[in-house]
LUMDORO-655913 format. One line per 5 residues: number of its first residue (from 1); their letters; for each residue z, x, y of N, C-alpha, C, O. Coordinates in pm, whole numbers, plus 50000, padded with zeros to 5 digits. Layout:
<nodes>
NUM = a = Z X Y Z X Y Z X Y Z X Y | ...
</nodes>
This chain:
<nodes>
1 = xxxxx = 49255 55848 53055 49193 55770 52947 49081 55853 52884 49002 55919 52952 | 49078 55847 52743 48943 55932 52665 48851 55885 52683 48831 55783 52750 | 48765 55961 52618 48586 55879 52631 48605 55797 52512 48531 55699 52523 | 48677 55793 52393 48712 55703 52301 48787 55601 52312 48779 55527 52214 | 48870 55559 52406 48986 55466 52461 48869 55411 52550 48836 55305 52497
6 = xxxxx = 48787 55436 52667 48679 55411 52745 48540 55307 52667 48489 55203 52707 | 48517 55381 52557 48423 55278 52496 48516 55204 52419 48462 55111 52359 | 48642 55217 52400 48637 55099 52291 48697 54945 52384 48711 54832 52338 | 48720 54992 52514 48740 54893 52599 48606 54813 52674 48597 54697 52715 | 48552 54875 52674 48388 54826 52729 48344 54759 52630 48281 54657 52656
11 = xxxxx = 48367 54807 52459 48346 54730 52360 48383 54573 52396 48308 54480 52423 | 48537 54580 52386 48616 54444 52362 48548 54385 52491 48520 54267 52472 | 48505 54439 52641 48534 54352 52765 48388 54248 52789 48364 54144 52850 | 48305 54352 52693 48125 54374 52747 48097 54311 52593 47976 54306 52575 | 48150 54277 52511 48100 54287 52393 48146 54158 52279 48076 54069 52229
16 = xxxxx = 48275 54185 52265 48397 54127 52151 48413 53996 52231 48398 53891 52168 | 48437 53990 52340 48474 53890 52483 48394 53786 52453 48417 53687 52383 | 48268 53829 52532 48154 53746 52561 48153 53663 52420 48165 53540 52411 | 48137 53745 52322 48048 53691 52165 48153 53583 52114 48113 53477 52066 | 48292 53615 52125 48381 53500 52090 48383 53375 52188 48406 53258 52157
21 = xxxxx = 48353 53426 52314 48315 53289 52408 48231 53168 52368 48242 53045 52362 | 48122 53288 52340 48014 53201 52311 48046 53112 52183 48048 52989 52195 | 48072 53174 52061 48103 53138 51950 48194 53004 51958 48150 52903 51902 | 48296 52999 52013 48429 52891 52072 48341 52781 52156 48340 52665 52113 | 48290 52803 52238 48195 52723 52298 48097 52621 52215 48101 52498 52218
26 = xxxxx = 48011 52706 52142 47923 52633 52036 48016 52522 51955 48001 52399 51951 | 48107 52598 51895 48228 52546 51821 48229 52373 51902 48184 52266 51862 | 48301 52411 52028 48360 52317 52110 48234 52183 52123 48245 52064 52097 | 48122 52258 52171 48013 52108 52204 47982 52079 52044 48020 51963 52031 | 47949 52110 51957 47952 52083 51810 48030 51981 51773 47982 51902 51692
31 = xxxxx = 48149 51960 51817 48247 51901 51765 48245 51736 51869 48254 51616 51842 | 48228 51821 51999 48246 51676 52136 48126 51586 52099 48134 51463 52110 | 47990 51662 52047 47858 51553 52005 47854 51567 51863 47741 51560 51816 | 47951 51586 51778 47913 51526 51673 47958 51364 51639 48038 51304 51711 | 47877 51288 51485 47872 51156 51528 48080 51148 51478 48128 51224 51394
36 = xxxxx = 48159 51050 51549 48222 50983 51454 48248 50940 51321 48207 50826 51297 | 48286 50981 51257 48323 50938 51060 48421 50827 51036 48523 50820 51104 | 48395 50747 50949 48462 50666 50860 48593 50732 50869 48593 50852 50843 | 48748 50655 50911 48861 50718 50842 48926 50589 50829 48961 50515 50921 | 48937 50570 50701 49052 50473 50635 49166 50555 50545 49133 50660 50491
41 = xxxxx = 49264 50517 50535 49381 50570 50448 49362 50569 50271 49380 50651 50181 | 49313 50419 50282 49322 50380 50168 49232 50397 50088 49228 50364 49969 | 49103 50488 50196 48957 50476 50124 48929 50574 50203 48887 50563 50318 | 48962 50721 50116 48938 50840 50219 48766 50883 50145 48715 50977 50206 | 48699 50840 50054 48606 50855 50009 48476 50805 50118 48357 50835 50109
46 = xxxxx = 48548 50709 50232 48420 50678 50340 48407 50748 50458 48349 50705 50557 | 48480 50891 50445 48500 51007 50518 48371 51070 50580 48351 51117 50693 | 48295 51057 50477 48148 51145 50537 48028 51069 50599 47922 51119 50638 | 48075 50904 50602 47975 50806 50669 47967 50770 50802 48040 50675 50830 | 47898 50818 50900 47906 50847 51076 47938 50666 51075 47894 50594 50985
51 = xxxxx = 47990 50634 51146 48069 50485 51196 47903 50411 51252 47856 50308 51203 | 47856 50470 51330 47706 50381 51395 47591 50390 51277 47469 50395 51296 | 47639 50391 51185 47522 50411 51078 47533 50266 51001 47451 50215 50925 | 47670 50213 51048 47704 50052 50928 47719 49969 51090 47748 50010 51203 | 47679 49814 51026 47695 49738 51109 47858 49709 51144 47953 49729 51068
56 = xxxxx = 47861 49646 51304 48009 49596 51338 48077 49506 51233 48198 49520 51215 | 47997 49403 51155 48032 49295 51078 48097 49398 50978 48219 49410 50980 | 48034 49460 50906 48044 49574 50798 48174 49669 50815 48244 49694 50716 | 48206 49726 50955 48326 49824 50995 48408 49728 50964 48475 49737 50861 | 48419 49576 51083 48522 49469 51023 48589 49454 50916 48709 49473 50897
61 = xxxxx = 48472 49405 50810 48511 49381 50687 48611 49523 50600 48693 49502 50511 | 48582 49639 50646 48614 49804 50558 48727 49778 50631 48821 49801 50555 | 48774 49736 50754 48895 49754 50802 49014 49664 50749 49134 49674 50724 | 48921 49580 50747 49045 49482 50671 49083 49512 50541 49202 49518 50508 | 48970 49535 50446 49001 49588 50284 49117 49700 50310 49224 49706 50248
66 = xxxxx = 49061 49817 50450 49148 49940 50380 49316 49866 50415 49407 49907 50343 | 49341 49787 50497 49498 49721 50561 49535 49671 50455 49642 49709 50407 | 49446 49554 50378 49502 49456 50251 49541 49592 50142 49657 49626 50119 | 49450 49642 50097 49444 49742 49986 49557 49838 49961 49608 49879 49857 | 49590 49871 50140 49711 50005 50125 49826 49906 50107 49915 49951 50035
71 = xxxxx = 49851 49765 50159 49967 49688 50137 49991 49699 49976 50090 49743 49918 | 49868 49646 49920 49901 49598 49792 49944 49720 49678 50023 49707 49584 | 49850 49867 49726 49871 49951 49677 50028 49942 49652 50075 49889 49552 | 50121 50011 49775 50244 50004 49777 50313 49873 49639 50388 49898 49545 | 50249 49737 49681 50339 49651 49604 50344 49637 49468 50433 49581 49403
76 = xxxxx = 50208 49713 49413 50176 49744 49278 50227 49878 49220 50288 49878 49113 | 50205 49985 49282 50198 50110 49252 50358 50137 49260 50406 50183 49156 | 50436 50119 49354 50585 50151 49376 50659 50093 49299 50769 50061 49344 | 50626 50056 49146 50731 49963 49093 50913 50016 49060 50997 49967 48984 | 50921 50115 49141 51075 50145 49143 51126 50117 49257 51246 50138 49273
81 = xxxxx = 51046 50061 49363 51037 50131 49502 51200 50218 49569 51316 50198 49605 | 51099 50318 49548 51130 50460 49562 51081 50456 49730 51168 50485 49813 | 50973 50428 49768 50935 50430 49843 50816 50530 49867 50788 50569 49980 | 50728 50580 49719 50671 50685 49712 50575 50619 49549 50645 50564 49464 | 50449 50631 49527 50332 50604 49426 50359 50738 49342 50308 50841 49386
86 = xxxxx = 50437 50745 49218 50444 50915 49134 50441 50864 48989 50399 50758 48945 | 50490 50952 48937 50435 50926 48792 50581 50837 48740 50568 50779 48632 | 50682 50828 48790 50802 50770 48770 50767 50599 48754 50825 50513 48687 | 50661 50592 48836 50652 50458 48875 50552 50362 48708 50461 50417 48647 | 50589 50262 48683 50512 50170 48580 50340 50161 48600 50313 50094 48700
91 = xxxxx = 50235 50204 48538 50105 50155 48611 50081 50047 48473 50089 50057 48350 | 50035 49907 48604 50006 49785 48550 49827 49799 48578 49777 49885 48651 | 49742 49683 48494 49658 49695 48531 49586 49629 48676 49471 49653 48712 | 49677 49546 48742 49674 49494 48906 49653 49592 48993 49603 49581 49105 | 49705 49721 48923 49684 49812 49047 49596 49900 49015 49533 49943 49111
96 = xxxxx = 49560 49958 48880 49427 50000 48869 49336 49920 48911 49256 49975 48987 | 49306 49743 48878 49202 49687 48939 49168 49708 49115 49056 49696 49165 | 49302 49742 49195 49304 49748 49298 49228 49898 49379 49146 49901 49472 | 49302 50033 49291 49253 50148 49342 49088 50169 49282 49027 50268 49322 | 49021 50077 49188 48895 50109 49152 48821 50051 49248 48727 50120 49288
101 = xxxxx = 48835 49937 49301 48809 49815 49401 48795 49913 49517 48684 49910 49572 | 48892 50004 49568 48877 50096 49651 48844 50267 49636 48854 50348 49728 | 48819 50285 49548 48762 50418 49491 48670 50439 49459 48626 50552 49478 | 48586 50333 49387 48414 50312 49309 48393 50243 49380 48351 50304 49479 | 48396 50070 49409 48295 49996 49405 48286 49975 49577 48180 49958 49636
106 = xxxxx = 48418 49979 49642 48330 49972 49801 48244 50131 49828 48130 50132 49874 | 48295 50215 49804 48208 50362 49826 48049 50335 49761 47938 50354 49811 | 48079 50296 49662 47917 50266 49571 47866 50121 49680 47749 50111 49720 | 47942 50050 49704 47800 49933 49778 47824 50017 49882 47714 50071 49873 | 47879 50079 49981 47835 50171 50116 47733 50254 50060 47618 50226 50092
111 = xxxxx = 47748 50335 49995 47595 50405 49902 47491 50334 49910 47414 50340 50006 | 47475 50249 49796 47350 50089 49795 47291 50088 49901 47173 50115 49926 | 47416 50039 50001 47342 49974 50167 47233 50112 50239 47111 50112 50250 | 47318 50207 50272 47276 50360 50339 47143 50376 50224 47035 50419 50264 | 47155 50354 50142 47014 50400 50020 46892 50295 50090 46790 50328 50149
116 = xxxxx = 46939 50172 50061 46840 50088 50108 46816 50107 50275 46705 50062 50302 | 46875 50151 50379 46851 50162 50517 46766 50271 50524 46672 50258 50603 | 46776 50404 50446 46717 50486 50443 46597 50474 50409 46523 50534 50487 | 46537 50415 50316 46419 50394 50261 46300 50338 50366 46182 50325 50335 | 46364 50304 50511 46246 50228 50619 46200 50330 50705 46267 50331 50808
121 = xxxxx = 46132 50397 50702 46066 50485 50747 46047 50484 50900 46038 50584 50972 | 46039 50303 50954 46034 50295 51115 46144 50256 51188 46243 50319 51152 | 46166 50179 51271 46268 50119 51348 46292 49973 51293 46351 49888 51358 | 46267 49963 51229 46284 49760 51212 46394 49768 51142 46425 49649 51136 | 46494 49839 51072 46581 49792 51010 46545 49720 50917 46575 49601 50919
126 = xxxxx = 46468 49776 50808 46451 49721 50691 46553 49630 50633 46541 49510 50610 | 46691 49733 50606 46822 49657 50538 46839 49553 50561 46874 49471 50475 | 46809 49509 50747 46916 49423 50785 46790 49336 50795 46841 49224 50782 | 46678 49318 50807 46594 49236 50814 46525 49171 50694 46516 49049 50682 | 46472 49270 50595 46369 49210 50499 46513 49153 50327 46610 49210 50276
131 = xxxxx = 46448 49033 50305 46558 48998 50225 46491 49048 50069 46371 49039 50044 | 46578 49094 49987 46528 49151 49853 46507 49045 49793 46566 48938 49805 | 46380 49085 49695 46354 49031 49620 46388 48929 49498 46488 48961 49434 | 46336 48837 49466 46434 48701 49384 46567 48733 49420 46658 48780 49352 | 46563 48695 49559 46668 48683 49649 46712 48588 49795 46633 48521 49862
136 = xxxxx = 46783 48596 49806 46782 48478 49963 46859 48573 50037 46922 48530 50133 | 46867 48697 50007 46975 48776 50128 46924 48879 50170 46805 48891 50143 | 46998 49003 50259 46924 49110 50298 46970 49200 50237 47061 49184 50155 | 46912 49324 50267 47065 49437 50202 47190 49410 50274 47299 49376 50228 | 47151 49436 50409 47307 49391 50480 47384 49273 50425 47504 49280 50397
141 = xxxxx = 47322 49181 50412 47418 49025 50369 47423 49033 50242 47479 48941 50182 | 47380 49119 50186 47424 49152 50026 47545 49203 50006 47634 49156 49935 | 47548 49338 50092 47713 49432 50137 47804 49356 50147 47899 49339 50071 | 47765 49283 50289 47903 49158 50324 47945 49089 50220 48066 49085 50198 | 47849 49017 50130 47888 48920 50025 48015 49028 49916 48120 48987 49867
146 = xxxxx = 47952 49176 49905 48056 49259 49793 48203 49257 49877 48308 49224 49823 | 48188 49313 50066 48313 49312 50054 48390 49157 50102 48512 49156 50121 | 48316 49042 50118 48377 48947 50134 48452 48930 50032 48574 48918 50047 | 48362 48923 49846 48421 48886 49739 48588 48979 49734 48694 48928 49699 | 48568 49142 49786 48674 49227 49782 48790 49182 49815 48885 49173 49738
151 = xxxxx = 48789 49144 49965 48856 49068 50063 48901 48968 49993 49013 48993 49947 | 48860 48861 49964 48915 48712 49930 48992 48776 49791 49107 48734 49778 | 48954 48854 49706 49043 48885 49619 49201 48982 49627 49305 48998 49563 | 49133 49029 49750 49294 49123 49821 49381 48988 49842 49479 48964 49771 | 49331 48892 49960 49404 48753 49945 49497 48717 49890 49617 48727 49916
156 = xxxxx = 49404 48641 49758 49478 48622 49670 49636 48684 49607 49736 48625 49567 | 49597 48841 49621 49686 48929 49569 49799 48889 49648 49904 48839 49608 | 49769 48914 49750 49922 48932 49906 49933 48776 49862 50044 48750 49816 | 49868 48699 49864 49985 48518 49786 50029 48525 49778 50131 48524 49845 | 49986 48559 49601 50049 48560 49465 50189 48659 49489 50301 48627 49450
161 = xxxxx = 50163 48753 49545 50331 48834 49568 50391 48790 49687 50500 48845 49709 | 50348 48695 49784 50440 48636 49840 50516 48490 49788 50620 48440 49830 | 50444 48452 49704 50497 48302 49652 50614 48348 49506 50693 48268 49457 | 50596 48495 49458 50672 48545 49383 50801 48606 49427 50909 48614 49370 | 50756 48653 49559 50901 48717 49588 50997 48602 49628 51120 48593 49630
166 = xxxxx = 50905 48525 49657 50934 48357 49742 51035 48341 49613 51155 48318 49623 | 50979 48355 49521 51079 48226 49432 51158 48341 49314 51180 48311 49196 | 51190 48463 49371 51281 48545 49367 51395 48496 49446 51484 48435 49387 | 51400 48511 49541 51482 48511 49628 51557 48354 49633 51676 48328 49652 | 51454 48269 49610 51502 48106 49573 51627 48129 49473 51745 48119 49507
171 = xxxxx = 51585 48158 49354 51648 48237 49209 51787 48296 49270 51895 48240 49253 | 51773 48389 49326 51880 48468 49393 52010 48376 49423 52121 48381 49372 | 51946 48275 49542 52010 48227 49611 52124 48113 49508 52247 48111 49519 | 52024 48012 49396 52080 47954 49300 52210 47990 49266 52317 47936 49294 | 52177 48126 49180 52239 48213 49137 52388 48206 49175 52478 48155 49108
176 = xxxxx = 52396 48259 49282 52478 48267 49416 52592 48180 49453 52714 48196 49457 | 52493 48061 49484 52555 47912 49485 52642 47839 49393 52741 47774 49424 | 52585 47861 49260 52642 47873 49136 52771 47928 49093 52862 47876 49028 | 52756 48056 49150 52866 48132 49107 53011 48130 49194 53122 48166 49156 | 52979 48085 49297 53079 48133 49422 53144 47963 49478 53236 47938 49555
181 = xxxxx = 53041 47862 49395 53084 47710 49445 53175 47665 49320 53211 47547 49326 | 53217 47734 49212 53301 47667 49132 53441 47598 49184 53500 47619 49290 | 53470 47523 49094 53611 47419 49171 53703 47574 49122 53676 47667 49045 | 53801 47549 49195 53936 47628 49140 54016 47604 49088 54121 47667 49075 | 53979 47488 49038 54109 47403 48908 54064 47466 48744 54129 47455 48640
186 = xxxxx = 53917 47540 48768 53918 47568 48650 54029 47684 48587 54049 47687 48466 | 54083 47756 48659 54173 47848 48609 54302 47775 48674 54329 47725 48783 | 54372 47797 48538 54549 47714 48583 54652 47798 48559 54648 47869 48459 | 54765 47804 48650 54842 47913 48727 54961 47825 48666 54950 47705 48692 | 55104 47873 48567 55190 47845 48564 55337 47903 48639 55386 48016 48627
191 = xxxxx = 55386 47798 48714 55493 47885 48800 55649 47955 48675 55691 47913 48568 | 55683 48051 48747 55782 48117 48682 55912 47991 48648 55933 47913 48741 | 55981 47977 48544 56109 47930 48547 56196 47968 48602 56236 48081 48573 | 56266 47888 48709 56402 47921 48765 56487 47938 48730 56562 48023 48779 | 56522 47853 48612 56643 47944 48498 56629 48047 48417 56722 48077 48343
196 = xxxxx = 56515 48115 48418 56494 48230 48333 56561 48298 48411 56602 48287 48527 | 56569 48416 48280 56654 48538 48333 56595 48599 48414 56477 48569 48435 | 56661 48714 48493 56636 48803 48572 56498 48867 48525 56394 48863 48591 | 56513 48926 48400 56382 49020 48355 56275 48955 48363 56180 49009 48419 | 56258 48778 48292 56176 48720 48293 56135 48625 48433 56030 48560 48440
201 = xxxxx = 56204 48628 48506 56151 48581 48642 56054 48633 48710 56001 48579 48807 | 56019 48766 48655 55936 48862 48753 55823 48808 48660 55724 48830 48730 | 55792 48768 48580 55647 48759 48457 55622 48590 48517 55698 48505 48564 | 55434 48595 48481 55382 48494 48519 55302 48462 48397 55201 48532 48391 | 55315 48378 48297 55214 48313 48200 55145 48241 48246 55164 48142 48316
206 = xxxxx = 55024 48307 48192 54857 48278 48272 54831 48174 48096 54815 48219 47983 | 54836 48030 48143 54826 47947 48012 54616 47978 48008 54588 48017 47895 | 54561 47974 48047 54395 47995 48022 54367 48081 48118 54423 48098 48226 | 54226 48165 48043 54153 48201 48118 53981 48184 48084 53932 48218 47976 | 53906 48131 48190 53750 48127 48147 53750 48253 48157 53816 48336 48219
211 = xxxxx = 53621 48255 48049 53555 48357 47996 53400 48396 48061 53378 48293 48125 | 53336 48443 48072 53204 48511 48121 53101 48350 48088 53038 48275 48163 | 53131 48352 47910 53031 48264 47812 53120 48129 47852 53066 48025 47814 | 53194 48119 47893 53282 47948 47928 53355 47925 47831 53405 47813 47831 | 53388 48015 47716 53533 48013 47661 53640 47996 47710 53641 48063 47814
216 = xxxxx = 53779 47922 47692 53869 47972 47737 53946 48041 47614 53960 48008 47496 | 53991 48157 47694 54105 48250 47623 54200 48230 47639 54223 48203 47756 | 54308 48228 47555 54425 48212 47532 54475 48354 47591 54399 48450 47581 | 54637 48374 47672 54632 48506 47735 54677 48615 47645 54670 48735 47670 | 54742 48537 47498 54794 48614 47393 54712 48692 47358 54766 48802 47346
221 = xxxx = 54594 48696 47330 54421 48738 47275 54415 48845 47380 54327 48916 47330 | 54454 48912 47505 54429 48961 47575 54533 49084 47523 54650 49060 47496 | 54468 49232 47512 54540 49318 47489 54512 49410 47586 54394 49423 47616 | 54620 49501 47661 54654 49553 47802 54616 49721 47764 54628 49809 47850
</nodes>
């Protein structure tokens, strides 16, 4: 082995080794004590807010918006269902009201709240204690009230498209019933003559036929 092959191994063993250890290490406890973050699907904008920084009532409420929100997304946004939100798809304004509901205004009252918590300089929990001014609430019970209103309006939404598909499918069924329960006397079948000739024994005159619109056609009118 050279004296050049010699140090450059003492390099990597004494040197390169150790420093990436260390480095991977730092890495590793960095990551095991850092706090927890916000992850919703539907509301990847509450990504950078540590989870013990909002009250339990508060996580509740974000959990339920992001479940209602990604449903409705889908039921608004997929109007081909494709099974995929792209530019193929119709945008109504139900579902813009829906992705702003989850894009601006819960991210902006999580803002509000964290603005106002921040501002207490000691331990008392300003937010959750002192109620604002020409007011009867706190900051906290202010939040709840935005995403309660959020919530009860997701509600509504998941109804309204269940009492619609509801009376789709009612429709359907009508439909259905309608079509497939007609008597069978409406179309009349004439039997062949027994004294006809040979050639004409094999032919069947169809005296009517309903029509789509409830005409009947004569079978002469029918050209082959």
């Amino acid at each position: 082995m050279t004296q050049m092959t010699a140090m450059f191994v003492m390099f990597v063993l004494y040197g390169l080794l150790p420093a990436a250890g260390l480095y991977l290490g730092y890495r590793g406890i960095k990551k095991v004590t850092a706090p927890k973050m916000l992850e919703y699907k539907a509301m990847p904008q509450l990504g950078y807010i540590p989870e013990k920084s909002l009250p339990v009532a508060v996580k509740t409420a974000l959990e339920q918006i992001n479940t209602k929100g990604e449903k409705l997304r889908v039921m608004y946004g997929d109007t081909n269902n494709d099974g995929k939100i792209d530019d193929k798809d119709a945008v109504n304004e139900t579902y813009i009201m829906i992705q702003n509901l989850m894009d601006r205004h819960v991210p902006q009252a999580l803002s509000d709240y964290r603005r106002l918590h921040d501002l207490d300089v000691t331990d008392s929990a300003l937010a959750d204690t002192t109620k604002i001014k020409h007011s009867n609430v706190t900051g906290k019970e202010a939040l709840l009230d935005v995403l309660k209103t959020i919530n009860t309006q997701f509600d509504d939404l998941l109804n309204a498209s269940y009492h619609q598909d509801g009376q789709k499918l009612l429709a359907t069924n009508r439909y259905l019933q309608k079509r497939f329960e007609k008597p069978a006397s409406n179309t009349e079948f004439q039997k062949p003559d027994s004294n006809a000739s040979s050639d004409a024994s094999s032919e069947v005159s169809i005296q009517t036929i309903e029509s789509p619109t409830g005409e009947n056609v004569s079978a002469e009118d029918i050209k082959l």
